[in-house]
PDB file of N, CA, C and O in Angstrom:
ATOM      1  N   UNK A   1       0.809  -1.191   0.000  1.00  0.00           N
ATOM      2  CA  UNK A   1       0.000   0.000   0.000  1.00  0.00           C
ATOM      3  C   UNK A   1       0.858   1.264   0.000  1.00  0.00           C
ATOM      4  O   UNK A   1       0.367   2.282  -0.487  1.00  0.00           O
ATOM      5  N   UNK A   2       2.152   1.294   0.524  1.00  0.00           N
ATOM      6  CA  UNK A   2       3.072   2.174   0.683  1.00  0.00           C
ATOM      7  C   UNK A   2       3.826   2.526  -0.847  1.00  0.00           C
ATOM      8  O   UNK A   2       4.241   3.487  -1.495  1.00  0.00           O
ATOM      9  N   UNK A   3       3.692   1.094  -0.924  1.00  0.00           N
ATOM     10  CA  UNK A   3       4.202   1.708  -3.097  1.00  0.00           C
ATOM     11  C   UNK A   3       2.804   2.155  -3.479  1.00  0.00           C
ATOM     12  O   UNK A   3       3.059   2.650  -4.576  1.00  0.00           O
ATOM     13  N   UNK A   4       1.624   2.299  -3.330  1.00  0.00           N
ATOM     14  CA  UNK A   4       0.603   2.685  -3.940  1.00  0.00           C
ATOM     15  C   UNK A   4       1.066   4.194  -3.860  1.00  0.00           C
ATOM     16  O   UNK A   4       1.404   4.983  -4.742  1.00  0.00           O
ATOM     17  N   UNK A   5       0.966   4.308  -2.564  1.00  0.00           N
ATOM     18  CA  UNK A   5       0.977   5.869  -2.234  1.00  0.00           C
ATOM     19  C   UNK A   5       2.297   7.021  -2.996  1.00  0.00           C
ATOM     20  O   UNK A   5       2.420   8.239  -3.124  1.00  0.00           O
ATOM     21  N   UNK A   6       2.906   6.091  -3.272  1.00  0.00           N
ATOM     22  CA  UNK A   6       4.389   6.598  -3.576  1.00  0.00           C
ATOM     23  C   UNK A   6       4.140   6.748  -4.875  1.00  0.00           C
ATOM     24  O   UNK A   6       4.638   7.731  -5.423  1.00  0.00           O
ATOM     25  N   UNK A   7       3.343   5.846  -5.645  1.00  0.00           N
ATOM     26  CA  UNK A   7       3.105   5.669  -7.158  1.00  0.00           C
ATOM     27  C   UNK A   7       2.230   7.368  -7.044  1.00  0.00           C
ATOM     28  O   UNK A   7       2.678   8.441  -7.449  1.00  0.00           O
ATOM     29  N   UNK A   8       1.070   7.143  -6.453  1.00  0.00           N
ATOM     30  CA  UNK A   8       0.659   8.770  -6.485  1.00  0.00           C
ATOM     31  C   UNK A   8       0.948   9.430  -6.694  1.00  0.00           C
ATOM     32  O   UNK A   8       0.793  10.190  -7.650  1.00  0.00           O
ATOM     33  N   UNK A   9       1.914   9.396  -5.245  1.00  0.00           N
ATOM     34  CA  UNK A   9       2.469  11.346  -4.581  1.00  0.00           C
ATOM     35  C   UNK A   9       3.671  11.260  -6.081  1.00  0.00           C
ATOM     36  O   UNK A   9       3.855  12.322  -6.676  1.00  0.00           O
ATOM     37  N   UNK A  10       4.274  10.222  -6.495  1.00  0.00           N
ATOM     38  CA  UNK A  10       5.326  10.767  -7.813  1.00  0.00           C
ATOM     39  C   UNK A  10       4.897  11.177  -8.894  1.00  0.00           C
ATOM     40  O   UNK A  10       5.627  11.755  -9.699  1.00  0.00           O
ATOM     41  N   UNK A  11       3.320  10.892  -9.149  1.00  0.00           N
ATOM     42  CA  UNK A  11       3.314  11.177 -10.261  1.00  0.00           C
ATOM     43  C   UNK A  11       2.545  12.544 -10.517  1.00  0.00           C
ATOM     44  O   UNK A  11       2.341  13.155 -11.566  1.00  0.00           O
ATOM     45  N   UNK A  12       2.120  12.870  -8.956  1.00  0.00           N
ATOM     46  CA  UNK A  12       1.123  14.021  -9.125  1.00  0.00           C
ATOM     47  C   UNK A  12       0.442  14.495 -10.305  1.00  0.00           C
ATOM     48  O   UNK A  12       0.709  15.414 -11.078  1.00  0.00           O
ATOM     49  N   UNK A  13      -0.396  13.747 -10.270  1.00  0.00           N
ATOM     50  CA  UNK A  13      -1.189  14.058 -11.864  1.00  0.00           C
ATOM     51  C   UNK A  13      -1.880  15.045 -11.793  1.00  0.00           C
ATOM     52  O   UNK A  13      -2.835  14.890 -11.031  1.00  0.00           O
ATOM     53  N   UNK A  14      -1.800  16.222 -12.365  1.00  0.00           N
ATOM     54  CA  UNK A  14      -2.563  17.758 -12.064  1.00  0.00           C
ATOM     55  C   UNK A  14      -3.490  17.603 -13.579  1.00  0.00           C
ATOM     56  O   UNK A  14      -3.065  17.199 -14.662  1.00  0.00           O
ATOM     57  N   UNK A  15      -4.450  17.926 -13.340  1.00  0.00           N
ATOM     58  CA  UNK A  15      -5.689  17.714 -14.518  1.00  0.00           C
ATOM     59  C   UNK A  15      -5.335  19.134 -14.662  1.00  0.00           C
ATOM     60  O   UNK A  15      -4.272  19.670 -14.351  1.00  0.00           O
ATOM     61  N   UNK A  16      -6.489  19.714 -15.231  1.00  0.00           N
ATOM     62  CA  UNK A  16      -6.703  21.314 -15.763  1.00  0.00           C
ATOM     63  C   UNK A  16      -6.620  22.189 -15.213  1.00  0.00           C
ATOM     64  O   UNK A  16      -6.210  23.233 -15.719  1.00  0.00           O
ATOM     65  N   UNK A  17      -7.192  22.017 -13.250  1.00  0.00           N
ATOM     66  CA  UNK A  17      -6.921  23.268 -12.762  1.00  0.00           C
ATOM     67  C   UNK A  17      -5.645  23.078 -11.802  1.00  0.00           C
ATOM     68  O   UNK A  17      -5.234  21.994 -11.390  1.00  0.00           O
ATOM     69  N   UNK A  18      -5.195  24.120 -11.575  1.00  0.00           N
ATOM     70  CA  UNK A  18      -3.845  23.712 -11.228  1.00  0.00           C
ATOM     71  C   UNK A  18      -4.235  22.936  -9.419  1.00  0.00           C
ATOM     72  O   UNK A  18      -3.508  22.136  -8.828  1.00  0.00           O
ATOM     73  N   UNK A  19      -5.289  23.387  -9.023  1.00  0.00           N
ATOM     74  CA  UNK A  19      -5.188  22.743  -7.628  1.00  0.00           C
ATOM     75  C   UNK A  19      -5.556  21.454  -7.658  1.00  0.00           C
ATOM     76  O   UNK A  19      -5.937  21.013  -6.574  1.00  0.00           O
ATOM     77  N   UNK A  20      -5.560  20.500  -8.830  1.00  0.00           N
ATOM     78  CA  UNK A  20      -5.908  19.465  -8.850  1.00  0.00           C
ATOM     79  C   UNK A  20      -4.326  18.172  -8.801  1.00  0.00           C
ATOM     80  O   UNK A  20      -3.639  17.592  -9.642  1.00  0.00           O
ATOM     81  N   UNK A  21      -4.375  18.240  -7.588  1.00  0.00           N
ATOM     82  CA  UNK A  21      -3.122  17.588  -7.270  1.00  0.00           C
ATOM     83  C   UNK A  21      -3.282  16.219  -6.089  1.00  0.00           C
ATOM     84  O   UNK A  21      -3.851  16.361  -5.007  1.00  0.00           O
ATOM     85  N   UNK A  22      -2.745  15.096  -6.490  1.00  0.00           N
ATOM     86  CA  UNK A  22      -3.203  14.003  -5.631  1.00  0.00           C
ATOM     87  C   UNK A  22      -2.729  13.870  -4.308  1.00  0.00           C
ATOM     88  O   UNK A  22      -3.281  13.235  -3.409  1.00  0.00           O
ATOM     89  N   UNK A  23      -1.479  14.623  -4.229  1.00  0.00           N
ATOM     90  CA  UNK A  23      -1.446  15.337  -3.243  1.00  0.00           C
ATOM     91  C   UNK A  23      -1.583  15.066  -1.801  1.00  0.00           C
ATOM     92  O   UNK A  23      -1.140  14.470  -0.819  1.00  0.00           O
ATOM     93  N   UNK A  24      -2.905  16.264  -2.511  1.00  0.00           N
ATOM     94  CA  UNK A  24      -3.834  16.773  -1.221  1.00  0.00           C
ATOM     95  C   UNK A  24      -4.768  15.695  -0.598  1.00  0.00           C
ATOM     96  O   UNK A  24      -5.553  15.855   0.337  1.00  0.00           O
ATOM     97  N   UNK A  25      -4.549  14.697  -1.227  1.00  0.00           N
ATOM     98  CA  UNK A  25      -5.463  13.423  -1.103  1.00  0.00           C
ATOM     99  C   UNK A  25      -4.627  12.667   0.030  1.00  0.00           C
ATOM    100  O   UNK A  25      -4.996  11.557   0.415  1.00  0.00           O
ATOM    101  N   UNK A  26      -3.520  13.277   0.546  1.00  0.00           N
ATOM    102  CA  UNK A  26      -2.769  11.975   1.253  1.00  0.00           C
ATOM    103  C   UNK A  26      -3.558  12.000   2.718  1.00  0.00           C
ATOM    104  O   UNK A  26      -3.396  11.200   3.640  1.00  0.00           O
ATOM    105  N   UNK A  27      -4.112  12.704   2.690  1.00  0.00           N
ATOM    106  CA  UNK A  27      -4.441  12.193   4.658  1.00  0.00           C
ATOM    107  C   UNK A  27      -5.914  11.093   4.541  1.00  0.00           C
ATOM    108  O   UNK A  27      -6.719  10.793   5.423  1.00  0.00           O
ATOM    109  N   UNK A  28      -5.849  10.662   3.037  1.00  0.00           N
ATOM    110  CA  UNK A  28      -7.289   9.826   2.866  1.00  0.00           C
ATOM    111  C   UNK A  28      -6.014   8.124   2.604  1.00  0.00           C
ATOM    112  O   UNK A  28      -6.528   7.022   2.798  1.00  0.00           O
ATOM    113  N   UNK A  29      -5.060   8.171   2.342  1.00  0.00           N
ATOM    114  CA  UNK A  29      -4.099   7.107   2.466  1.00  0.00           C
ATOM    115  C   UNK A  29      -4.458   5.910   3.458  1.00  0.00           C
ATOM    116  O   UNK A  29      -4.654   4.723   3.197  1.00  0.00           O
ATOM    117  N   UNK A  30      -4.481   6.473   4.472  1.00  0.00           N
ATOM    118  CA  UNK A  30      -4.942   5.389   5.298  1.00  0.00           C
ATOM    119  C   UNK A  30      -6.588   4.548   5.368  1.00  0.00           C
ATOM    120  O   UNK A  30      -7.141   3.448   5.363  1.00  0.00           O
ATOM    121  N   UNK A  31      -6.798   5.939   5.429  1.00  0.00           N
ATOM    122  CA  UNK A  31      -8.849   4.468   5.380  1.00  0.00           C
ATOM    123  C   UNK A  31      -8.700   4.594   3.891  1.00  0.00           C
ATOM    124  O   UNK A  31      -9.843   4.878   3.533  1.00  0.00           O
ATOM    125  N   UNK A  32      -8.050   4.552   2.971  1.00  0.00           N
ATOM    126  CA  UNK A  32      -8.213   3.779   1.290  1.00  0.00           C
ATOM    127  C   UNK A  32      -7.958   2.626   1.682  1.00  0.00           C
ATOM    128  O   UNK A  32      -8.813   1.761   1.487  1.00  0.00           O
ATOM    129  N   UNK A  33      -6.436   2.203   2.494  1.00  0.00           N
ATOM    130  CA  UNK A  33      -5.853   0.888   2.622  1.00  0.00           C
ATOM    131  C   UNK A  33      -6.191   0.316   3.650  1.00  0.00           C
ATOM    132  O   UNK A  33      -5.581  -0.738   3.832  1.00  0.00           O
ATOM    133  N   UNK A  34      -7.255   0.700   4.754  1.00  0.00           N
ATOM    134  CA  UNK A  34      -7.693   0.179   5.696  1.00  0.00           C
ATOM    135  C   UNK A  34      -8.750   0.156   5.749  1.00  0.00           C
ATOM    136  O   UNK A  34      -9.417   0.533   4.785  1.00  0.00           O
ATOM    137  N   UNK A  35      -9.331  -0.296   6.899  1.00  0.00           N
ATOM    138  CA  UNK A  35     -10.834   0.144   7.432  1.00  0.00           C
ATOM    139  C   UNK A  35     -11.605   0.891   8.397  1.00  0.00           C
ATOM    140  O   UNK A  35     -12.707   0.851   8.945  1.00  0.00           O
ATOM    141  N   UNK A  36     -10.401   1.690   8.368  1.00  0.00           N
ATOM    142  CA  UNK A  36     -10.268   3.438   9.817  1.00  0.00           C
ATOM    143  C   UNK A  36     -10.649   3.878   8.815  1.00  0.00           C
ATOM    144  O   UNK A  36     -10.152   3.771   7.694  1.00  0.00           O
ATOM    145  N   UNK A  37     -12.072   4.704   9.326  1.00  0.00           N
ATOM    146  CA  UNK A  37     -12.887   6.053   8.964  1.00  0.00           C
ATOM    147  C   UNK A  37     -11.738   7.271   8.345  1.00  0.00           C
ATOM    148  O   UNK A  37     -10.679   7.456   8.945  1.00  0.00           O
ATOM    149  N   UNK A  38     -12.032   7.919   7.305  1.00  0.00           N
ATOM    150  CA  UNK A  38     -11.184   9.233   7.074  1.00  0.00           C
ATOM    151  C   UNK A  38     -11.412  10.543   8.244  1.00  0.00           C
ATOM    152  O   UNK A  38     -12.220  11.270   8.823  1.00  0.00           O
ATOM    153  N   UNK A  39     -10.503  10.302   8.119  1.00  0.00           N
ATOM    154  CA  UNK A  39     -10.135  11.562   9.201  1.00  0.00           C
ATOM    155  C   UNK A  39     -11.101  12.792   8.501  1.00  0.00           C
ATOM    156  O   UNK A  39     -11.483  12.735   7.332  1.00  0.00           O
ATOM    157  N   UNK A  40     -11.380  13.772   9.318  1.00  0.00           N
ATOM    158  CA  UNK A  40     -11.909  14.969   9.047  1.00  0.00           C
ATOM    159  C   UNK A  40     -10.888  15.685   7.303  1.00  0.00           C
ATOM    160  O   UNK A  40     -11.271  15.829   6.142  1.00  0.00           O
ATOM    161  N   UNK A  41      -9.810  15.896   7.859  1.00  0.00           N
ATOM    162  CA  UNK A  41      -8.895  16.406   6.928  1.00  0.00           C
ATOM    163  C   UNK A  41      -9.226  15.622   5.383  1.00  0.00           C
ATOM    164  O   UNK A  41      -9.430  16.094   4.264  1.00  0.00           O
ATOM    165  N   UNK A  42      -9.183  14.549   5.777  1.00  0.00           N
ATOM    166  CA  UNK A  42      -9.890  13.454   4.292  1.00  0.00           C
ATOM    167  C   UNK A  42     -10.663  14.245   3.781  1.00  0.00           C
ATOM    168  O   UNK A  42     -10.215  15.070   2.985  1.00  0.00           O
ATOM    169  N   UNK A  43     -11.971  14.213   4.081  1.00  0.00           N
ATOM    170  CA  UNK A  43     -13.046  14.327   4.038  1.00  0.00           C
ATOM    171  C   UNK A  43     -12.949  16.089   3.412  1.00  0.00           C
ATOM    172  O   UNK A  43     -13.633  16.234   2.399  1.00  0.00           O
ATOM    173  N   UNK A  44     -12.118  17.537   3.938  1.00  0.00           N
ATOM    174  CA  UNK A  44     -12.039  18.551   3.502  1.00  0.00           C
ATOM    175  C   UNK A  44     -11.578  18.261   2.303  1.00  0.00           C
ATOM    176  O   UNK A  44     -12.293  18.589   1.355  1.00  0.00           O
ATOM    177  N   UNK A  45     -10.440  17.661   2.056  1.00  0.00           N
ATOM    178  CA  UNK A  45      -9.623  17.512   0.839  1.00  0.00           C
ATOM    179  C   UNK A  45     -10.424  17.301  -0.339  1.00  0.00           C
ATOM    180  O   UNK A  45     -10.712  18.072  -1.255  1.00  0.00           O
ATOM    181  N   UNK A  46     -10.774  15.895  -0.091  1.00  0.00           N
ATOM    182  CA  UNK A  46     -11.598  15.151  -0.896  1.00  0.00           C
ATOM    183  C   UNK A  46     -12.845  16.184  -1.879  1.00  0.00           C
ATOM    184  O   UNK A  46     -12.952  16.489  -3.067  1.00  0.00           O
ATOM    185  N   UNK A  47     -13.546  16.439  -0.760  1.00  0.00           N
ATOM    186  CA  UNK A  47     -14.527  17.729  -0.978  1.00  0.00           C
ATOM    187  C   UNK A  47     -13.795  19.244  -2.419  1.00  0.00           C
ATOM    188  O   UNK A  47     -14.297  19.538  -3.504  1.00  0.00           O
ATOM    189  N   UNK A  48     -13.020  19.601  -2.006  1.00  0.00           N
ATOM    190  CA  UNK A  48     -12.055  20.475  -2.500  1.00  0.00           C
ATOM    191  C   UNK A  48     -11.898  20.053  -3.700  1.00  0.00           C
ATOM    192  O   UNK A  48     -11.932  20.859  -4.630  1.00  0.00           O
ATOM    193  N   UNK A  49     -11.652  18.424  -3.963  1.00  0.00           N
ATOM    194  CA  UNK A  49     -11.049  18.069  -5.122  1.00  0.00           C
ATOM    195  C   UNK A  49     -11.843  17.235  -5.984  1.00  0.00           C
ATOM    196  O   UNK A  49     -11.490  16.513  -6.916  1.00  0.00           O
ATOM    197  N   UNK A  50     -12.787  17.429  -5.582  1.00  0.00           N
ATOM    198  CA  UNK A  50     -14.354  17.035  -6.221  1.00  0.00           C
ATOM    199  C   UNK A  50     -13.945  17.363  -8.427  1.00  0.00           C
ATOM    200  O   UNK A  50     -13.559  16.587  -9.301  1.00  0.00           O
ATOM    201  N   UNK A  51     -14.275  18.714  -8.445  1.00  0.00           N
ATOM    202  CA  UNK A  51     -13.860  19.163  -9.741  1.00  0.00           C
ATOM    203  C   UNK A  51     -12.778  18.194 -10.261  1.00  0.00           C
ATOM    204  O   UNK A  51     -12.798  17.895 -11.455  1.00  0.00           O
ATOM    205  N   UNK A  52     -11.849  17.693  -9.456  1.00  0.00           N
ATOM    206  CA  UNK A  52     -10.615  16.794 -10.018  1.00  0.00           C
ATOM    207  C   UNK A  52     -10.709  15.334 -10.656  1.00  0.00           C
ATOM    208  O   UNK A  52     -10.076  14.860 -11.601  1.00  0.00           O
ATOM    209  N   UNK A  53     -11.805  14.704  -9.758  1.00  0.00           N
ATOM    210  CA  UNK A  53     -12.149  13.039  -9.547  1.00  0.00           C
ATOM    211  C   UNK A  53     -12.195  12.635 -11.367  1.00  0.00           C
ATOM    212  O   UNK A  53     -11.670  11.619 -11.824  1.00  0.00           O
ATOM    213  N   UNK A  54     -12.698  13.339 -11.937  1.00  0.00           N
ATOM    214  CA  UNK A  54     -12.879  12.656 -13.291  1.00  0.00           C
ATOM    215  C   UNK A  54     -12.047  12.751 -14.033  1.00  0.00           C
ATOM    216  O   UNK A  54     -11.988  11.749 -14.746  1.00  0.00           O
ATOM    217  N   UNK A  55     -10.995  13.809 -14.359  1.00  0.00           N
ATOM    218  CA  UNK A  55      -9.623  13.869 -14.510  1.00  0.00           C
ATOM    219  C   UNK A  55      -8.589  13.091 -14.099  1.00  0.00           C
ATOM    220  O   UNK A  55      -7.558  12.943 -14.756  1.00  0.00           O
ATOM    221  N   UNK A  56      -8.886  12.403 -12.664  1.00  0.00           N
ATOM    222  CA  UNK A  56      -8.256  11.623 -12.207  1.00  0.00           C
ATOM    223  C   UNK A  56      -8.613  10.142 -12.607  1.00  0.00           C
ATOM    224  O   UNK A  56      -7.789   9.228 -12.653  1.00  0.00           O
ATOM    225  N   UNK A  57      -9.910  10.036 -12.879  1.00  0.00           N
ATOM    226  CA  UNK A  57     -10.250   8.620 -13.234  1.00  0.00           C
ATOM    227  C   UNK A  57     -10.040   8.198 -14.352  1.00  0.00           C
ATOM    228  O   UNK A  57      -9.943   7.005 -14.640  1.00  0.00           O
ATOM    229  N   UNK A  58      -9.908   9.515 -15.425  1.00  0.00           N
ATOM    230  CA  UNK A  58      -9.374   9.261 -17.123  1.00  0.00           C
ATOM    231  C   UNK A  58      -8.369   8.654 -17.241  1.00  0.00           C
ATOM    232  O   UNK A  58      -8.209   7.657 -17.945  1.00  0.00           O
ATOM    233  N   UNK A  59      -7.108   9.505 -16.161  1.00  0.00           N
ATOM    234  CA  UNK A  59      -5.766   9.122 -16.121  1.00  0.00           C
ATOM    235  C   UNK A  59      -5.399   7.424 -16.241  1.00  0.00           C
ATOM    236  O   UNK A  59      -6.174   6.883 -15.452  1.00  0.00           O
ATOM    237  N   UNK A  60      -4.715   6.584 -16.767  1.00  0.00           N
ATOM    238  CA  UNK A  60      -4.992   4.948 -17.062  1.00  0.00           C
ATOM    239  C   UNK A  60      -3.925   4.757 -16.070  1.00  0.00           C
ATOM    240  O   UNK A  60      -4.049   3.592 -15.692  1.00  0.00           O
ATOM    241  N   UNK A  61      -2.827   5.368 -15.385  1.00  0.00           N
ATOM    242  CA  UNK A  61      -2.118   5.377 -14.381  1.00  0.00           C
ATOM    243  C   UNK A  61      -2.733   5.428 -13.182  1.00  0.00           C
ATOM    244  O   UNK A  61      -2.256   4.562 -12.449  1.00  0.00           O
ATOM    245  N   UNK A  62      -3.564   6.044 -12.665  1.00  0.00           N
ATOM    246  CA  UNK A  62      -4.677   6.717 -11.584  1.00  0.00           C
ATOM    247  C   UNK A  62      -5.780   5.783 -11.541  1.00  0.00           C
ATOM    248  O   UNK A  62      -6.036   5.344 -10.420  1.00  0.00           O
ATOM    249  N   UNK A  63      -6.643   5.293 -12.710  1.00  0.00           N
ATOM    250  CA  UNK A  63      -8.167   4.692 -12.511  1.00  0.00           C
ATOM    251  C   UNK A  63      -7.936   3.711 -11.365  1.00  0.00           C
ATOM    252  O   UNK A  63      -8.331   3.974 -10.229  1.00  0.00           O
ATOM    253  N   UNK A  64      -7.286   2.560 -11.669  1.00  0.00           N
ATOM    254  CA  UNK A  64      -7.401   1.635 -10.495  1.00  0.00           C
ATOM    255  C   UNK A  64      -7.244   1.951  -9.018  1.00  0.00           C
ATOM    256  O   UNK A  64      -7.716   1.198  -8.166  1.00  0.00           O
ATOM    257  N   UNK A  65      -6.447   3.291  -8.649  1.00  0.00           N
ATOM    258  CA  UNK A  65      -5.980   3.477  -7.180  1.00  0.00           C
ATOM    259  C   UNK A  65      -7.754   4.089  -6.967  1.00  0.00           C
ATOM    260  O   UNK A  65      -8.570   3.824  -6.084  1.00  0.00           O
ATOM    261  N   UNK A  66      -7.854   4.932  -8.114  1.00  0.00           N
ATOM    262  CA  UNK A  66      -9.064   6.351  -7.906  1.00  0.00           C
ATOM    263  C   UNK A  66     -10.451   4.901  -7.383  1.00  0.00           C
ATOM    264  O   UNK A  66     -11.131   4.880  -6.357  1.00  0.00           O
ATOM    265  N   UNK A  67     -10.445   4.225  -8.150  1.00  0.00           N
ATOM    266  CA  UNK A  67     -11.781   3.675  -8.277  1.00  0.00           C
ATOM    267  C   UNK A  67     -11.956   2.384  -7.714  1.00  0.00           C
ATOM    268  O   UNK A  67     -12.707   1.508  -8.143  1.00  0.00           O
ATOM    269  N   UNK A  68     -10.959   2.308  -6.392  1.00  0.00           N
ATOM    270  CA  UNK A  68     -10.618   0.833  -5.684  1.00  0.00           C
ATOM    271  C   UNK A  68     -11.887   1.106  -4.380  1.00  0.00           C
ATOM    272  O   UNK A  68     -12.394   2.204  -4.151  1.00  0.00           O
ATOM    273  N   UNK A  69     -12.159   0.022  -3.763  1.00  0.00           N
ATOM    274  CA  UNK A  69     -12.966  -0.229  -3.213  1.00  0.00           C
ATOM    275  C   UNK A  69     -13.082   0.596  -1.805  1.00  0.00           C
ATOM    276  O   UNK A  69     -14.047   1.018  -1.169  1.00  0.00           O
ATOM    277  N   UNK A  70     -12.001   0.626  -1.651  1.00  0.00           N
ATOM    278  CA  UNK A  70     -11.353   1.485  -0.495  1.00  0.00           C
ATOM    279  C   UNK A  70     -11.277   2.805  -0.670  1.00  0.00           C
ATOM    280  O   UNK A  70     -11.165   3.509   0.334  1.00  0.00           O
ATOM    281  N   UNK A  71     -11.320   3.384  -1.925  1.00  0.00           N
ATOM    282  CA  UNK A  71     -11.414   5.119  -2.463  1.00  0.00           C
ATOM    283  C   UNK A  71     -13.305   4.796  -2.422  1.00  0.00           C
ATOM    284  O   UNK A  71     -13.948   5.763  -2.012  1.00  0.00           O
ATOM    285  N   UNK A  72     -13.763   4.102  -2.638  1.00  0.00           N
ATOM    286  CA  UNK A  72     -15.337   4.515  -2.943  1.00  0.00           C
ATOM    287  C   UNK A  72     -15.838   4.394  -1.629  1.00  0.00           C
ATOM    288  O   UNK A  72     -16.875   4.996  -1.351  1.00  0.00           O
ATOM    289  N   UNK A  73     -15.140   3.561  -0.592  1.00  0.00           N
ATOM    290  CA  UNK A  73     -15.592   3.597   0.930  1.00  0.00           C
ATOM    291  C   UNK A  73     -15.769   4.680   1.322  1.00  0.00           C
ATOM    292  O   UNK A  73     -16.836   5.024   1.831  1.00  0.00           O
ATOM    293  N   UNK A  74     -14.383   5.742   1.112  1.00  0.00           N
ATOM    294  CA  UNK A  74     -13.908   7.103   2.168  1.00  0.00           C
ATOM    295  C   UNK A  74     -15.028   7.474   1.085  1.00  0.00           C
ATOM    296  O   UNK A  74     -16.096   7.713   1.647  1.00  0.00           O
ATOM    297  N   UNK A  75     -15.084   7.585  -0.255  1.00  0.00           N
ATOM    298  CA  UNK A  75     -15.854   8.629  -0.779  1.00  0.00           C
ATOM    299  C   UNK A  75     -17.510   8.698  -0.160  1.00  0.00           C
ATOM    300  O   UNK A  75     -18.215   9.684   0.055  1.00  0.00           O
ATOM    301  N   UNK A  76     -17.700   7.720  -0.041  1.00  0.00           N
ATOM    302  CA  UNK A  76     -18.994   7.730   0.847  1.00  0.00           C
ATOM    303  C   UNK A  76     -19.151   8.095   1.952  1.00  0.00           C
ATOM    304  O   UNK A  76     -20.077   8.886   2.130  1.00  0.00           O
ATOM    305  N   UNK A  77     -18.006   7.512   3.587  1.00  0.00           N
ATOM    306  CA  UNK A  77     -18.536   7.923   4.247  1.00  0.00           C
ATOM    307  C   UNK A  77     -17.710   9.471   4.352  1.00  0.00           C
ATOM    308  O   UNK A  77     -17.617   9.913   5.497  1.00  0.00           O
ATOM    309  N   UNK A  78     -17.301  10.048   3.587  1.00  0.00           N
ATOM    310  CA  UNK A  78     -17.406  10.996   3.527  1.00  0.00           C
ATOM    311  C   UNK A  78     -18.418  12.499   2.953  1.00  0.00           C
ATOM    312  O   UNK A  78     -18.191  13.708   2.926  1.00  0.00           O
ATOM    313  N   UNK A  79     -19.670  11.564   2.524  1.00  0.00           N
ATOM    314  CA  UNK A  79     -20.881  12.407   1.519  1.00  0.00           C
ATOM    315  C   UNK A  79     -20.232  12.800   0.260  1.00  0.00           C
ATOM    316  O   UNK A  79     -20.905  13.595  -0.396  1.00  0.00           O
ATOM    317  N   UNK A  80     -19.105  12.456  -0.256  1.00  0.00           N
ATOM    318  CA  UNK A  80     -18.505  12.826  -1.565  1.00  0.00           C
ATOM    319  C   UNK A  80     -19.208  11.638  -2.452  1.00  0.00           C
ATOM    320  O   UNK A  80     -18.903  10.447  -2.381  1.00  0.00           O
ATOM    321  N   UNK A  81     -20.353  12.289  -3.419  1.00  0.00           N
ATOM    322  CA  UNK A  81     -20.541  11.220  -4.294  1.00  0.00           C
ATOM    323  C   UNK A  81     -19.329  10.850  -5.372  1.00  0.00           C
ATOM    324  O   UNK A  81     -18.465  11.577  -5.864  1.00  0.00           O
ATOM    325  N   UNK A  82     -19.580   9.557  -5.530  1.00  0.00           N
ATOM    326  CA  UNK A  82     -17.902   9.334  -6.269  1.00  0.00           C
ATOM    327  C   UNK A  82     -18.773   9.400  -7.731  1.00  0.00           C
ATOM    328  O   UNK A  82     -19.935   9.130  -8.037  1.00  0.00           O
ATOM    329  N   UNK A  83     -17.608   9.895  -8.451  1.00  0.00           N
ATOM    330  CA  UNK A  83     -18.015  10.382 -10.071  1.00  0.00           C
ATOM    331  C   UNK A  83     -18.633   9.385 -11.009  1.00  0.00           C
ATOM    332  O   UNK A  83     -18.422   8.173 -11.028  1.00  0.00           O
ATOM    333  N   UNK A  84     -19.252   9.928 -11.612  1.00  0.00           N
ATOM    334  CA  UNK A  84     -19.787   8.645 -13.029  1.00  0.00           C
ATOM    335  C   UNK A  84     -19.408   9.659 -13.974  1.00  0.00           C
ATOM    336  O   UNK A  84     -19.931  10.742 -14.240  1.00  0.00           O
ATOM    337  N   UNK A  85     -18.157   8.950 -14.528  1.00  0.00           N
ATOM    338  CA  UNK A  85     -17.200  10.223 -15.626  1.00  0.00           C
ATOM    339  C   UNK A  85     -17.628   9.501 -16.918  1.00  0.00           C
ATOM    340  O   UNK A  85     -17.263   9.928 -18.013  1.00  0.00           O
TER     341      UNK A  85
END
């Protein structure tokens, strides 16, 4: 899970607007690869980077981390509907 994260944070894939950076996604790292609730901070980020999710899911590097079972968990219990791109 630690090379997942690393695969991310290196490749920082910035879509169109420049604040679209995966980034900002790291404090959601842990409840992706676990089953601990996202922290509050998750949950701001996530929110923030809403505009990003489908940019991120295009990416063929990105889809599988973006759209793993564990990203659609936090996206929920965080009220972030996850994208239908």
């Amino acid at each position: 899970m630690v090379l997942v994260f690393t695969l991310l944070v290196e490749l920082s894939y910035k879509v169109d607007a420049e604040n679209c950076n995966l980034e900002e996604l790291s404090p959601c790292l842990q409840a992706i690869t676990s089953n601990v609730p996202p922290p509050s901070t998750c949950c701001q980020k996530l929110r923030e980077q809403i505009p990003c999710l489908c940019g991120h899911l295009q990416n063929p590097n990105l889809r599988q981390y973006i759209n793993s079972p564990g990203a659609r968990r936090v996206s929920s219990s965080c009220g972030v509907p996850f994208p239908t791109c």
